[in-house]
C-alpha positions as CSV (number, residue, x, y, z in Angstrom):
1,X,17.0,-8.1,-86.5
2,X,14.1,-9.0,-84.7
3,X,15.6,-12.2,-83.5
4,X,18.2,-9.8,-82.0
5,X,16.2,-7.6,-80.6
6,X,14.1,-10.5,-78.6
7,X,17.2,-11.9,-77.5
8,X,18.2,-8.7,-75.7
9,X,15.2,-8.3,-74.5
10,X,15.0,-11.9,-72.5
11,X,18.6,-11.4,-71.1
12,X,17.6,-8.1,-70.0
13,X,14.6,-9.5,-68.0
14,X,16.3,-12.2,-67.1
15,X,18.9,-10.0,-65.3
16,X,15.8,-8.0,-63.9
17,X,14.3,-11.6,-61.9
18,X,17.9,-12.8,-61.5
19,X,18.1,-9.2,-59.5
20,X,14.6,-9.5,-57.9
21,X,15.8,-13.4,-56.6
22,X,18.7,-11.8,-55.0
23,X,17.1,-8.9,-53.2
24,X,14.4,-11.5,-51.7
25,X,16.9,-13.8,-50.6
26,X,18.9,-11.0,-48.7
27,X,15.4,-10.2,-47.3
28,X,14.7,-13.3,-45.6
29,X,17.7,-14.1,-44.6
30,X,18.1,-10.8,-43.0
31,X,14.4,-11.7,-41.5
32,X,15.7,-15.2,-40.2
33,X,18.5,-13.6,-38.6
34,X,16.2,-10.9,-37.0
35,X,14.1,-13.7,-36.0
36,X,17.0,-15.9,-34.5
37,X,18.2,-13.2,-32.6
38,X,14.8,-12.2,-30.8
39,X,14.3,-15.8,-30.0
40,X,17.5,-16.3,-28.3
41,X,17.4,-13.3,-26.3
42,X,16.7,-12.9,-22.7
43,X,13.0,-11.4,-23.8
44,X,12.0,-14.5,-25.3
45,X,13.4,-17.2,-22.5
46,X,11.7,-19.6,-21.6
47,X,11.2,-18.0,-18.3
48,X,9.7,-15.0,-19.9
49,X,7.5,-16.7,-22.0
50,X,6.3,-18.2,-18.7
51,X,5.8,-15.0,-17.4
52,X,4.0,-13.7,-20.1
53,X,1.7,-16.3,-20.5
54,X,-1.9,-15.8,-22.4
55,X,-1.1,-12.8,-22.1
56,X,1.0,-11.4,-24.4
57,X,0.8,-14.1,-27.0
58,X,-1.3,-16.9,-28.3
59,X,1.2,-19.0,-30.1
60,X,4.7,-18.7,-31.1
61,X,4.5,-21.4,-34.0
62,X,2.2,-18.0,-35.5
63,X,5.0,-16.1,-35.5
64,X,6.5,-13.1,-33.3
65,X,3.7,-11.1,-33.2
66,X,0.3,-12.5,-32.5
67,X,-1.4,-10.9,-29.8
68,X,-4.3,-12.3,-27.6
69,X,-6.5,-9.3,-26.1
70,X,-4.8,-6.5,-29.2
71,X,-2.2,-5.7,-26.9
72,X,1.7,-6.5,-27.7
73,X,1.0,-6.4,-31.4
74,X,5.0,-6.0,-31.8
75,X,8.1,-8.1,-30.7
76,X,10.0,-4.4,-30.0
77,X,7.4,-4.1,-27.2
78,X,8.2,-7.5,-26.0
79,X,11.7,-6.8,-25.6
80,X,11.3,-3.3,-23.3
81,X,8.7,-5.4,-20.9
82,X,11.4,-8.0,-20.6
83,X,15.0,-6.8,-20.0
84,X,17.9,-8.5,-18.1
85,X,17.5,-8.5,-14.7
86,X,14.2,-6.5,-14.4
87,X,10.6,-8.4,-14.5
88,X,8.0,-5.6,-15.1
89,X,4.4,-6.2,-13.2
90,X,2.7,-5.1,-16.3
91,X,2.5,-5.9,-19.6
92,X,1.4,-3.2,-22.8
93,X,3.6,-0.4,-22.5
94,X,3.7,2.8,-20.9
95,X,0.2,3.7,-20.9
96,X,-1.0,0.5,-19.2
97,X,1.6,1.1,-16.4
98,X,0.0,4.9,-16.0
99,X,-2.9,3.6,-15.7
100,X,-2.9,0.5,-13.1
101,X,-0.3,2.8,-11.3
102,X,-2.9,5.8,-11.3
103,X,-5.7,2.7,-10.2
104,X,-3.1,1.5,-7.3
105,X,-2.0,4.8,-6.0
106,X,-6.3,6.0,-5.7
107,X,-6.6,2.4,-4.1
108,X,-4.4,2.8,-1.6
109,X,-5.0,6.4,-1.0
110,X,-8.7,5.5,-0.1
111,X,-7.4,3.1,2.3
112,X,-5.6,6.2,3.5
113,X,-8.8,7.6,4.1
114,X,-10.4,4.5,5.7
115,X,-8.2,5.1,8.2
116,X,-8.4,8.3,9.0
117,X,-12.4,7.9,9.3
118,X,-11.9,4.8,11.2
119,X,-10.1,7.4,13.6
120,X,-12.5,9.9,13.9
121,X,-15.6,7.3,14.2
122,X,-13.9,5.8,17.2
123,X,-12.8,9.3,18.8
124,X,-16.6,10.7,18.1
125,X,-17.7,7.4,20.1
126,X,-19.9,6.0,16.8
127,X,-18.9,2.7,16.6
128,X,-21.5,0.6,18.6
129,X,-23.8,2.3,17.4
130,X,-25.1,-0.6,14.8
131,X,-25.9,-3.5,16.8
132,X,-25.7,-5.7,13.9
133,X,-23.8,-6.4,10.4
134,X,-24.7,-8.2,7.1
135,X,-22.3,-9.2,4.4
136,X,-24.2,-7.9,2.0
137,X,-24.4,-4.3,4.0
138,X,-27.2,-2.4,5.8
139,X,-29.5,-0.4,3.9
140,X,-29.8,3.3,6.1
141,X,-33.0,4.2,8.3
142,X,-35.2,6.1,5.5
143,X,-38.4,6.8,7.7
144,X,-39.2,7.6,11.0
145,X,-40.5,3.9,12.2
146,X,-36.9,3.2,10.8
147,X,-34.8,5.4,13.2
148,X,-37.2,4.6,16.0
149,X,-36.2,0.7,15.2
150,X,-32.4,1.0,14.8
151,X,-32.5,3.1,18.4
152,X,-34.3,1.0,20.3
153,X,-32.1,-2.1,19.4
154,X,-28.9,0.8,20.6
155,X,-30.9,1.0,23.4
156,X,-30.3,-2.5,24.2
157,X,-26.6,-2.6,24.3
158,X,-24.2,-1.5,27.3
159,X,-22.8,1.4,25.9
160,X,-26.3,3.6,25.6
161,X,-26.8,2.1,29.1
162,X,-23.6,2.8,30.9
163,X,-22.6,5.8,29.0
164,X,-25.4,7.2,26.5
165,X,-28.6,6.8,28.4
166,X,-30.9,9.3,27.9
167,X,-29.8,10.5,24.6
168,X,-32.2,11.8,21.9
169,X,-32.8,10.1,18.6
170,X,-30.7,13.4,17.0
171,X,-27.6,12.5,18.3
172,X,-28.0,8.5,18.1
173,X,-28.7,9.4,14.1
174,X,-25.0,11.5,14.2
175,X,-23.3,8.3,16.1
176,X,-25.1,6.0,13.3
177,X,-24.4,8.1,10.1
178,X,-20.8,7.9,11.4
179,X,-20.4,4.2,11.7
180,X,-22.5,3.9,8.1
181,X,-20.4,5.6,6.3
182,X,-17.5,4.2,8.1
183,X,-19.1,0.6,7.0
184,X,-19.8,1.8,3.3
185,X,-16.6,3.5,2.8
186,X,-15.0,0.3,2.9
187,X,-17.7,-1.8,0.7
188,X,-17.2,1.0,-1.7
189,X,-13.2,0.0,-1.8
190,X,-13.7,-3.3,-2.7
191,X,-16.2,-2.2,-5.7
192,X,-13.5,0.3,-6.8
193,X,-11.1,-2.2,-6.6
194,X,-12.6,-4.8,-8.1
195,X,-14.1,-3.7,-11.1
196,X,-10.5,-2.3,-12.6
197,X,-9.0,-5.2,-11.1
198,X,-11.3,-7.1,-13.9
199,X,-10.6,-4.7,-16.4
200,X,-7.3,-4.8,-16.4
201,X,-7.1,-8.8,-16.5
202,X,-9.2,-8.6,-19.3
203,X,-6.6,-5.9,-21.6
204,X,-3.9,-8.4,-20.4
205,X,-2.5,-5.7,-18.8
206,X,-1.4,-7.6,-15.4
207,X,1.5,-10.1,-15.2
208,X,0.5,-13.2,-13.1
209,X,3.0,-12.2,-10.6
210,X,1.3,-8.7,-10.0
211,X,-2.2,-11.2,-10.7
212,X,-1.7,-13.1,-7.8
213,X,-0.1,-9.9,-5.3
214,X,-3.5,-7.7,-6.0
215,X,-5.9,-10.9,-4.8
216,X,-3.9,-11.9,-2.2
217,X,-4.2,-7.8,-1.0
218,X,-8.2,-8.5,-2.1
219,X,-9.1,-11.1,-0.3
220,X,-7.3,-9.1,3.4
221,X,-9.8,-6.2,2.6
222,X,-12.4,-8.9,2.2
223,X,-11.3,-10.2,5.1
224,X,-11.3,-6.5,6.8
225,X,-15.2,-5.9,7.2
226,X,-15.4,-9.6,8.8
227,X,-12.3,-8.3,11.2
228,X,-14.4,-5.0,11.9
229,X,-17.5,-6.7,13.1
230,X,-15.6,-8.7,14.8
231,X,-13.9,-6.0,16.2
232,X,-17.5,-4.1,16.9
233,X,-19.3,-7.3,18.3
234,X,-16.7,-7.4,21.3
235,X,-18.2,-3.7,22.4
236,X,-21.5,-4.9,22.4
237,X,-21.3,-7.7,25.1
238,X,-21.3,-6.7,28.9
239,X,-18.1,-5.7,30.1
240,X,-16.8,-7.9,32.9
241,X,-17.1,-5.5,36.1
242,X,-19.9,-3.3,37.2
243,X,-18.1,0.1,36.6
244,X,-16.0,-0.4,33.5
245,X,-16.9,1.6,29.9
246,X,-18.1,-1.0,27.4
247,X,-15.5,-0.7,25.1
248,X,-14.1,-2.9,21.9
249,X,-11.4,-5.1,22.9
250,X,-7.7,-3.6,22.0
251,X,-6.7,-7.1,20.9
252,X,-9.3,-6.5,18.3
253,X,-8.7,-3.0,18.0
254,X,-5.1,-3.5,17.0
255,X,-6.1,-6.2,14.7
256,X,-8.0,-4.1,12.8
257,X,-5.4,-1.4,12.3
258,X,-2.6,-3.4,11.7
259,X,-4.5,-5.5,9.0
260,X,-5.7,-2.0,7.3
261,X,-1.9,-0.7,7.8
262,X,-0.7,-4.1,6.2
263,X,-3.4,-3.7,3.2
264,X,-2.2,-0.1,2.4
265,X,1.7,-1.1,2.5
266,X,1.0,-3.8,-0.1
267,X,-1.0,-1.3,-2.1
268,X,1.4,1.5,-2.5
269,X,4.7,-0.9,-2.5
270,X,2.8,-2.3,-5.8
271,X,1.9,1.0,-6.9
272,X,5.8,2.2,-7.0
273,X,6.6,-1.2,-8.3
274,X,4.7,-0.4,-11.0
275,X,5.4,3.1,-11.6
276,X,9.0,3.1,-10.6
277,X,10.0,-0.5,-11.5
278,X,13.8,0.5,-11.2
279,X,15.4,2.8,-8.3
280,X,16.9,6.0,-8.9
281,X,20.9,5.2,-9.4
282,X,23.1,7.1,-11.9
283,X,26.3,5.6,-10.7
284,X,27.6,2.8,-8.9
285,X,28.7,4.8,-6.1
286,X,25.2,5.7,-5.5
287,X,23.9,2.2,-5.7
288,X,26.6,1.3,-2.8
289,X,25.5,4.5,-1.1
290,X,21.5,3.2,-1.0
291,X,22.4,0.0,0.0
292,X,24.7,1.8,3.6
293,X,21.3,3.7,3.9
294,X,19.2,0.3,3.7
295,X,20.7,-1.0,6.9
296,X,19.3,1.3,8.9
297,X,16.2,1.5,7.0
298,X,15.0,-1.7,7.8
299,X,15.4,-1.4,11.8
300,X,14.1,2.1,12.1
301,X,11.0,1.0,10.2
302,X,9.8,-1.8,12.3
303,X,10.4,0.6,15.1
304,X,7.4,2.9,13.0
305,X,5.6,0.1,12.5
306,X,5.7,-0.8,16.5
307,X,5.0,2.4,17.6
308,X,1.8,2.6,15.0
309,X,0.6,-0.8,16.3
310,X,1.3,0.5,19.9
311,X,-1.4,3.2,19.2
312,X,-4.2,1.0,18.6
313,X,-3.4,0.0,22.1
314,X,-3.8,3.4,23.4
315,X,-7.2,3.7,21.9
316,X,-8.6,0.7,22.3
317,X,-7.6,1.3,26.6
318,X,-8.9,4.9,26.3
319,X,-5.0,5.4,27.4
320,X,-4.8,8.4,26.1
321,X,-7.2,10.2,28.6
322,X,-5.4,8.5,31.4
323,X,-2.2,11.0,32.2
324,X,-2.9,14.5,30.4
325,X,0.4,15.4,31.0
326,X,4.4,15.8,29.4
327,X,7.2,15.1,29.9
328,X,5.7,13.5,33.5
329,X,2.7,11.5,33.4
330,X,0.8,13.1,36.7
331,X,3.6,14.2,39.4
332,X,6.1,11.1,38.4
333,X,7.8,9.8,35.8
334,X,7.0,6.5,36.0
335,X,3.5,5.9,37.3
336,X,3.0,3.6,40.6
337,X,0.3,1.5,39.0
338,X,2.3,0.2,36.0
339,X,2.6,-3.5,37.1
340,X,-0.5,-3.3,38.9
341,X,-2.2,-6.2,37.2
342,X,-1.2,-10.2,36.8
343,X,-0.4,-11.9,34.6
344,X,2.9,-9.0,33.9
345,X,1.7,-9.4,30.1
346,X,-1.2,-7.8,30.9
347,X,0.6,-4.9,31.8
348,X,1.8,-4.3,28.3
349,X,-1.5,-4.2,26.3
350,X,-4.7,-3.7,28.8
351,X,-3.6,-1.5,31.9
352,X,-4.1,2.3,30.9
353,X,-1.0,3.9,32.7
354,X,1.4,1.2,31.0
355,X,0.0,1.1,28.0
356,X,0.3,4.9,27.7
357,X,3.9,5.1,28.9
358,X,4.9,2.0,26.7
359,X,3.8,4.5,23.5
360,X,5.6,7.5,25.1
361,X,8.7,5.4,25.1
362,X,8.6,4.2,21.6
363,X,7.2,7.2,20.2
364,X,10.4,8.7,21.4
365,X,12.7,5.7,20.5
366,X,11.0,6.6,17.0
367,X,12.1,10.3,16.9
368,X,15.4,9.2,18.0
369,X,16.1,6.6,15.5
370,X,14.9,8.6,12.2
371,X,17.5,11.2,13.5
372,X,19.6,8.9,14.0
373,X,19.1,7.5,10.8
374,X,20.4,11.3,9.1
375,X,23.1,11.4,10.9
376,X,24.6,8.5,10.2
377,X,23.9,9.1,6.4
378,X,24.5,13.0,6.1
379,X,28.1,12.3,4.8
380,X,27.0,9.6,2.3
381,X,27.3,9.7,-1.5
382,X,23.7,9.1,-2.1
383,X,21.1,10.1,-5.2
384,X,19.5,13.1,-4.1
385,X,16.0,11.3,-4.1
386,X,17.1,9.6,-1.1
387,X,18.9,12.4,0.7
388,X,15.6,14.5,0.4
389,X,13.3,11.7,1.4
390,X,15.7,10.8,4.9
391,X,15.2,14.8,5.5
392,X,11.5,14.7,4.9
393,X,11.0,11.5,6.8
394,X,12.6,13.3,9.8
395,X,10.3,16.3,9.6
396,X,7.2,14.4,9.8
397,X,8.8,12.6,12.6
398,X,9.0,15.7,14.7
399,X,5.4,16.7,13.6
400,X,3.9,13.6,14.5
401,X,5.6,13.9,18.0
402,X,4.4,17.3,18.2
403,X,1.0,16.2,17.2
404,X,1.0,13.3,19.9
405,X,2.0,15.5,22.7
406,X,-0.7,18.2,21.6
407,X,-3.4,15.7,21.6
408,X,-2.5,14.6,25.3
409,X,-2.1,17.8,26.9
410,X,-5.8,18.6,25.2
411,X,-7.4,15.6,26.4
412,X,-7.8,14.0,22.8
413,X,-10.1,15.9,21.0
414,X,-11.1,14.6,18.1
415,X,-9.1,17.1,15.3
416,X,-6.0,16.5,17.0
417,X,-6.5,12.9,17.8
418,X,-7.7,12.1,13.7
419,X,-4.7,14.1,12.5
420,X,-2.0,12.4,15.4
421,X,-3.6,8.6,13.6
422,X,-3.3,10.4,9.6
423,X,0.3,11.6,10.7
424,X,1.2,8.0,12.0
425,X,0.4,6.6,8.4
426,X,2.1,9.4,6.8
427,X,5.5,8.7,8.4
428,X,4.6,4.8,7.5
429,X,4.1,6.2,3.5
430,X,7.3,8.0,3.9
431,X,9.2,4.9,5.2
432,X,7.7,2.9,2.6
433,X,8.9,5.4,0.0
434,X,12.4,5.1,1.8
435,X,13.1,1.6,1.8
436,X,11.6,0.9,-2.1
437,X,13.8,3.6,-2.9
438,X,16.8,2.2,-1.7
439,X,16.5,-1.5,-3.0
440,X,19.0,-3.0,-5.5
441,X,18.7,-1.9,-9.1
442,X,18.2,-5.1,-11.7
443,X,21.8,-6.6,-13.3
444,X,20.5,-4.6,-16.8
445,X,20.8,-1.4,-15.2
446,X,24.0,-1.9,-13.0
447,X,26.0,-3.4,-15.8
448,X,24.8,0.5,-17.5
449,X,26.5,2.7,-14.5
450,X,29.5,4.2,-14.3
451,X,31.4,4.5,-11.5
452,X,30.8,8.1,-10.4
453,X,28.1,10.3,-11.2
454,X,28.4,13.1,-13.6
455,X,28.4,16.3,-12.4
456,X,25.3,18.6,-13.0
């Protein structure tokens, strides 16, 4: 009997393992298989392992999920960074693309405000009034000695000659607390910028791609403050005739616009990038729609960005001051003076009454073409995103025309002259907006959408 019983007892524990075996082979195969299919896919290419780098993970041979800085501890987060068709800028989820999106919208928004005071120290005449610059930056007058120091090297230069002389150390310390903070602003940026910028690379956070866009934007506002002094130093050398303003050159003026225009383009085109890696398309008639409105994107935005260059031109001539009239300028239409100076190309960037009447005409050609631009796209079958941006895009047109023409007919003072240069970026942001808006969705999310939209 006890023979028997022992008996049973083995088969039934050997039916138990036998069990056990099978269940564990299921397992890994089923693992293999899982395995084998995340390795083949497009998330684990050999072009997105290329993108992802150090990154994401140390070594494959360790299996799928070995991270490097305790990000991308799973291979389901892998596979939503990497889908068909769409290469995300950053790496970690959700939260990491909140947050470099939240660091590159603040980045560029500063630059927005670099601008603007850029603007209002050159309207308020503050510019020349630091004869000199150091990479490292200026530490501010602290004592009387100090003042007395910094104005009598302003007393040097032609503008406190020609134009300032006379002036008390009270007002030369409003003209110099203007171009200060104009100077640190900006030195400020690049600490701002930097230090996340570091941060960021270090989480792994930042795809080489996006790496390699954000130092490239770096190293122009590096290059910015060299371009400002530059700018500056051109002011402080005596002007070429006997009666004319010392003034900075509008070669160099316009360089240093367009250079902070082009640094806050490639800052918020990377911050929707980031945030909005895919356009807004919920059919394929809408995608087709986008890309009718694209074609005349594209023109009527390098007629914004002319007319915003053209401006530099304007201040940089003190052009604005010149005919404080509209629709004429003076009695005419066309002023008698406007070829008045050889070479022609002259004409176009350094006499006043030209200069002036050039930005009248594409200020116009601006307001013309972003109406333009609704029309032709009012009938379209387009995502409502788009249709509302087009309409808000020509609202700010009209207000920045309005703006313009109230700043001439007041002589450019210097509320209506800041907020005519802050309007000028706005319709740029709005433009911006418009044409990453309407770009091409990624195959992934095309392959996804159905013909027509459904009806809300």
């Amino acid at each position: 009997m006890f023979q028997g019983r022992l008996v049973s007892s083995l088969l039934r524990t050997r039916r138990i393992v036998n069990r056990a075996l099978d269940t564990h082979i299921q397992l890994r195969e089923l693992t293999n298989r899982q395995h084998s299919r995340y390795f083949s896919s497009s998330s684990f290419s050999s072009s997105s392992i290329a993108r992802t780098g150090f990154y994401g993970y140390r070594s494959l041979s360790k299996g799928p999920c070995v991270p490097s800085f305790r990000n991308m501890c799973t291979v389901a987060s892998l596979g939503m960074e990497s889908k068909e068709g769409l290469k995300l800028l950053v790496i970690g989820g959700s939260r990491a693309q909140k947050m470099v999106g939240i660091w590159l919208f603040g980045s560029a928004a500063w630059v927005f405000s670099m601008v603007v005071l850029g603007g209002i120290t050159r309207l308020t005449r503050s510019g020349l009034s630091m004869t000199d610059w150091k990479f490292t930056g200026n530490l501010p007058p602290l004592s009387d000695e100090e003042w007395l120091h910094e104005f009598e090297k302003y007393k040097q230069s032609p503008e406190y000659i020609r134009i300032n002389k006379g002036m008390n150390i009270e007002d030369f310390k409003f003209i110099y607390w203007m171009e200060y903070a104009h100077r640190m602003w900006g030195r400020a940026l690049g600490v701002m910028f930097a230090l996340p910028f570091s941060y960021f690379l270090r989480k792994g956070f930042i795809t080489l791609r996006l790496g390699t866009r954000l130092s490239a934007l770096f190293a122009l506002g590096a290059g910015q403050g060299l371009i400002g002094w530059w700018m500056v130093k051109s002011g402080l050398e005596e002007p070429a005739h006997e009666y004319a303003e010392p003034r900075v050159s509008p070669y160099r003026l316009a360089a240093h616009l367009t250079s902070a225009f082009v640094i806050y383009s490639g800052l918020f085109w990377t911050a929707l990038d980031v945030v909005m890696p895919e356009p807004p398309a919920e059919s394929i008639a809408w995608v087709r729609g986008a890309a009718k409105v694209k074609k005349f994107v594209l023109p009527v935005s390098f007629i914004v960005g002319i007319t915003a260059v053209s401006g530099a031109f304007v201040a940089g001539n003190d052009a604005g001051r010149a005919y404080n009239t509209f629709p004429k300028m003076g009695d005419t239409w066309i002023p008698d003076d406007i070829f008045s100076m050889k070479p022609l190309i002259r004409n176009f960037f350094e006499n006043t009454s030209t200069v002036q009447l050039d930005h009248r005409i594409l200020a116009t050609a601006t307001l013309i073409s972003i109406g333009t631009l609704w029309w032709s796209t009012r009938k379209l079958d387009i995502h409502p995103a788009i249709r509302s941006l087009i309409g808000s895009t020509v609202g700010m047109a009209a207000l920045q025309v309005t703006l313009g023409i109230s700043t001439l007919l007041s002589y450019v003072p210097v509320s209506l002259g800041s907020a005519h240069q802050a309007g000028a970026l706005t319709l740029l942001t709005l433009m911006i907006l418009l044409n990453h808006t309407v770009r091409k969705p990624s195959m992934s999310l095309l392959k996804s959408l159905p013909q027509v939209a459904k009806a809300t």
